[in-house]
LUMMAR-555895 format. One record per residue (C-alpha): x, y, z; residue number from 1; residue in three letters. Coordinates in Angstrom, 3 decimals. Example, Ala and Ser with C-alpha at 12.3 -4.5 7.8 and 13.67 -1.06 7.14 Angstrom:
R        px        py        pz  pos  code
R    12.300    -4.500     7.800    1   Ala
R    13.670    -1.060     7.140    2   Ser
END
This chain:
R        px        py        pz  pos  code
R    12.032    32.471    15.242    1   Unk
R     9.995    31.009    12.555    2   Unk
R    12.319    28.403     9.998    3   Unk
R    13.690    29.823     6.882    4   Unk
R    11.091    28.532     3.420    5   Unk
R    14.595    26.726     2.098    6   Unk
R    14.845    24.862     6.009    7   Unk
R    14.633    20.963     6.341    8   Unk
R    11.142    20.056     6.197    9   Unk
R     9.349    17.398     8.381   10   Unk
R     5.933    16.607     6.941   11   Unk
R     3.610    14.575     9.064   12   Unk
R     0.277    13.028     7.449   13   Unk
R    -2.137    12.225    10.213   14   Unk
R    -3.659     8.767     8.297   15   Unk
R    -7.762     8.318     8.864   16   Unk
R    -8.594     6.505     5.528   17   Unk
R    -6.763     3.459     6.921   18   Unk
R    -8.370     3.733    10.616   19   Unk
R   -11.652     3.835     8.312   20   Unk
R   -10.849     0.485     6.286   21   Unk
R   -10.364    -1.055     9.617   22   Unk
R   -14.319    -0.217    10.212   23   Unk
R   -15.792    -3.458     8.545   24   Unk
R   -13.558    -5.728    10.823   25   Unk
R   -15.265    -3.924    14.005   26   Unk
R   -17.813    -5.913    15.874   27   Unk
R   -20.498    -4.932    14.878   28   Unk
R   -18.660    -2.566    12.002   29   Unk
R   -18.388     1.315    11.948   30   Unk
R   -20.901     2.989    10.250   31   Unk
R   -20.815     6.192     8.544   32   Unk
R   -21.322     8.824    11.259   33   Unk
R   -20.462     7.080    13.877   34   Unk
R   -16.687     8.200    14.233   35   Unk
R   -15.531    11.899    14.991   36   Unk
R   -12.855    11.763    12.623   37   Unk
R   -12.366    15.797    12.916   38   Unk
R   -11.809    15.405    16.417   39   Unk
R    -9.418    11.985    15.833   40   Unk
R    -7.373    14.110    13.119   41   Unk
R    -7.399    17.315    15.091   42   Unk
R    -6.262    15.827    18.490   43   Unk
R    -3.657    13.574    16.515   44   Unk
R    -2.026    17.040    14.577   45   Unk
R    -1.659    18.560    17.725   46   Unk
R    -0.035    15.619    19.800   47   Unk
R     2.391    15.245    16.819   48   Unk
R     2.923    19.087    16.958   49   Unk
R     3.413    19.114    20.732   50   Unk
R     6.158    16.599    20.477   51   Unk
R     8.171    17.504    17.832   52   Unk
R     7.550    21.423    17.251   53   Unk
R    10.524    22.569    20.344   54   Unk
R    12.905    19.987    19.154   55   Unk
R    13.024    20.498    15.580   56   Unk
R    12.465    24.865    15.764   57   Unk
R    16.055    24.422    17.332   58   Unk
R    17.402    22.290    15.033   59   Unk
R    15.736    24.966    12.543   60   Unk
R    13.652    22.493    10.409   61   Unk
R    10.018    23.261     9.317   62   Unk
R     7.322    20.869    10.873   63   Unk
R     4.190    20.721     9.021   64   Unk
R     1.294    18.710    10.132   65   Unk
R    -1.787    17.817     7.933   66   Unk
R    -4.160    15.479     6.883   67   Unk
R    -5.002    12.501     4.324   68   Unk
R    -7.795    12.991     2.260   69   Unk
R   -10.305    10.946     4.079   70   Unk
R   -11.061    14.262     5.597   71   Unk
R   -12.017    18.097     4.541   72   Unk
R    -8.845    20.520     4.485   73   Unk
R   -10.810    22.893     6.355   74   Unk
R    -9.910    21.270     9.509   75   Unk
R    -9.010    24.511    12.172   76   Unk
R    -5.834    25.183     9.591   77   Unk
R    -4.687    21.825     9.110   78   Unk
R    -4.372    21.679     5.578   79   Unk
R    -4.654    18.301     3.105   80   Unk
R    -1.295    17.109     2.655   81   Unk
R     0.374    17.469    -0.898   82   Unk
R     3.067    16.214    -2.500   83   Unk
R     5.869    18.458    -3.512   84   Unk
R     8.798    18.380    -3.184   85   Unk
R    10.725    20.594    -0.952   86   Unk
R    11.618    23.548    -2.820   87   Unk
R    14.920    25.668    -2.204   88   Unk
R    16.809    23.058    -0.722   89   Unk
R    19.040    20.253    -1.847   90   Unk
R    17.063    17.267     0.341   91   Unk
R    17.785    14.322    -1.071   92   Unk
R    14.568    12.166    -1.555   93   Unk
R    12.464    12.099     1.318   94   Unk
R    13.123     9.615     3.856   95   Unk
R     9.677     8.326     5.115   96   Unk
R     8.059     6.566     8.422   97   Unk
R     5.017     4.874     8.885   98   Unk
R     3.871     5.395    12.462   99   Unk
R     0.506     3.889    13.323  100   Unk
R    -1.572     5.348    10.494  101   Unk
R     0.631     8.063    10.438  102   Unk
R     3.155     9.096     7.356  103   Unk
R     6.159    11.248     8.158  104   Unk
R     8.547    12.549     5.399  105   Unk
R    11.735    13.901     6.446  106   Unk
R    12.601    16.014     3.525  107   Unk
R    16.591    17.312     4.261  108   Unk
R    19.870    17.063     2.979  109   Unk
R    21.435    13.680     3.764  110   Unk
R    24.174    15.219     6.666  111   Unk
R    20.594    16.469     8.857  112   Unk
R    18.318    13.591     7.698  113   Unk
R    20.070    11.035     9.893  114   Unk
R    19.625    12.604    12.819  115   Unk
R    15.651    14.457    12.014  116   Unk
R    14.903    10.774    11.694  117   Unk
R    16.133     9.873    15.358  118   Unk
R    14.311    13.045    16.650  119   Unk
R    10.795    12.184    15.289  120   Unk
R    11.566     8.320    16.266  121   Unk
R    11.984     9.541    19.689  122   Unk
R     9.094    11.978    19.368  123   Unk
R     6.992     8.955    17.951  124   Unk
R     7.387     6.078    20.600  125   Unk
R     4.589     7.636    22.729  126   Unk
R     1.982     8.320    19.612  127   Unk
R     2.470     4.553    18.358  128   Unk
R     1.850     3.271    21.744  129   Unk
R    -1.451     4.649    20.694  130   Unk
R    -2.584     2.740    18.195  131   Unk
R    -5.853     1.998    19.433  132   Unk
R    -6.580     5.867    20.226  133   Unk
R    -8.846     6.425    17.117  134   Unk
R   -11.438     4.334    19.092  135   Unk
R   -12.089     7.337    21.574  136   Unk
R   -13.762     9.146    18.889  137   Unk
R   -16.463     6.323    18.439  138   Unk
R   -19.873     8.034    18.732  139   Unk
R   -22.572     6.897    21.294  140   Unk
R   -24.702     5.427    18.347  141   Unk
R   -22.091     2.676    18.030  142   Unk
R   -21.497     1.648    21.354  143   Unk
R   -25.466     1.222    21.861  144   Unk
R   -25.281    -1.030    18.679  145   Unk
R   -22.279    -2.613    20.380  146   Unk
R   -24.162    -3.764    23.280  147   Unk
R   -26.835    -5.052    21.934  148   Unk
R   -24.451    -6.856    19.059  149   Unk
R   -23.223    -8.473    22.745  150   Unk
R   -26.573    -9.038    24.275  151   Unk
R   -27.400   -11.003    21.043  152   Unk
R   -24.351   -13.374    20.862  153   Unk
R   -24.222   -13.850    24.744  154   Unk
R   -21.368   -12.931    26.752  155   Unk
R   -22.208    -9.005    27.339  156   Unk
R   -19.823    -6.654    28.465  157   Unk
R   -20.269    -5.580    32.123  158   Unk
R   -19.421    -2.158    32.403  159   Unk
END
């Protein structure tokens, strides 16, 4: 049973603008094109989706998943996140999480809030223990670059 439009709202922001700042400190650094961000975003949405979407439909509270602007909305329905407020309820401001690169904003009144915050901190322990997860979406292109970055300083990576 789908959550009423006036339902505590859970709004998770899958961040790839700050995985992308990260790029420069890379050795050698990310280029353009060489990260599947799509795929990062897409596979992030749905992990966050698979962990939260049983626990908070019973609770009935509305779970919406999208992404920052460092990517197209069109990304298989994940829209770009915006920022209104949480019409037809009387949330209090929204209580937000950083996790990883990932923003969460728990948009319900203050009696639910409490405990919608425990629920997606439980939900989030595995998904932060991931913080390095972004790097499986490296393209080919930079790990040859990587190798030879090694080859040239010395020490190359046996693999």
């Amino acid at each position: 049973m789908p959550a009423r439009p006036s339902a505590a709202l859970v709004r998770i922001v899958v961040g790839t603008r700050s995985i992308v700042a990260l790029f420069a400190h890379e050795q050698p650094p990310v280029r353009a094109g060489e990260w599947d961000a799509q795929g990062y975003a897409a596979q992030r949405a749905a992990a966050w989706r698979e962990a939260l979407q049983a626990a908070l439909a019973a609770r009935g509270t509305r779970l919406e998943v999208a992404v920052d602007a460092g990517l197209p909305a069109s990304l298989d329905g994940i829209a770009e996140a915006g920022t209104e407020a949480n019409p037809g309820t009387d949330a209090a401001p929204a209580t937000t999480l950083l996790i990883g690169s990932d923003r969460i904003a728990v948009m319900a009144p203050a009696a639910d809030a409490h405990e919608l915050v425990r629920i997606v901190e439980g939900a989030a322990r595995p998904l932060a223990a991931d913080s390095g997860g972004w790097r499986r979406f490296l393209q080919p292109a930079w790990f040859e670059r990587h190798r030879a970055w090694r080859r040239e300083v010395g020490s190359p990576i046996k693999h």
